[in-house]
C-alpha positions, 0 to 999 in steps of 0.5 A, a space after each residue: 500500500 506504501 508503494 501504492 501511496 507514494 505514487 499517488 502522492 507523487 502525481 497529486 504533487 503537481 496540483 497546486 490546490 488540491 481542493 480545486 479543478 485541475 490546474 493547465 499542467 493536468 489539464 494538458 497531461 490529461 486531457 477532458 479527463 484531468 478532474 476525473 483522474 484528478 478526483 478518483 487519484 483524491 479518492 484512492 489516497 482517502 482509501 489508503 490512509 483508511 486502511 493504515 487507519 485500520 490497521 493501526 485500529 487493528 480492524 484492518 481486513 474485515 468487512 465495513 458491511 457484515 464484519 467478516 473477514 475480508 478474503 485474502 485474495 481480495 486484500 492482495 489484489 486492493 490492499 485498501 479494500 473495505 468490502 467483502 465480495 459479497 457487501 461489494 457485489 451488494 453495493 455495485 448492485 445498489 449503486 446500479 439501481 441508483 444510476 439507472 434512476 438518476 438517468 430518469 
């Protein structure tokens, strides 16, 4: 996860104000899509401090939606997993339905 962190905290570098659009060197490096990179790189920085979180807490690897363990392949594939597949697939599921009905 370390490595994981290091490499996003690196690319989120070059923003000058991290709570703002994207600045003109995202824009020309990413195109249309600089917030979206922008945002999902912000994203995915929260999930990882959340784990070292957990980990420190010693919660770290068990499921935020049942509380059973999450499985090992799972946690070796993403590290900063919160979900077990079963909760994951529930909320990929919810969030469908949601998008579906914004769509309306």
């Amino acid at each position: 996860m370390t490595f994981h962190l290091a490499e996003i905290l690196d690319e989120l570098g070059s923003i000058h104000e991290p709570d703002s659009d994207a600045d003109p060197t995202w824009c020309a490096r990413w195109g249309s899509s600089a917030n979206v990179v922008k945002e999902s790189l912000l994203r995915a920085r929260d999930d990882i401090n959340w784990a070292f979180a957990r980990i420190r807490e010693g919660t770290y690897g068990n499921c935020v939606g049942c509380g059973n363990e999450i499985e090992l392949r799972k946690l070796e594939a993403v590290p900063w997993s919160k979900l077990c597949v079963v909760c994951q697939e529930e909320s990929d599921q919810h969030q469908q339905v949601e998008n579906r009905f914004l769509e309306l």
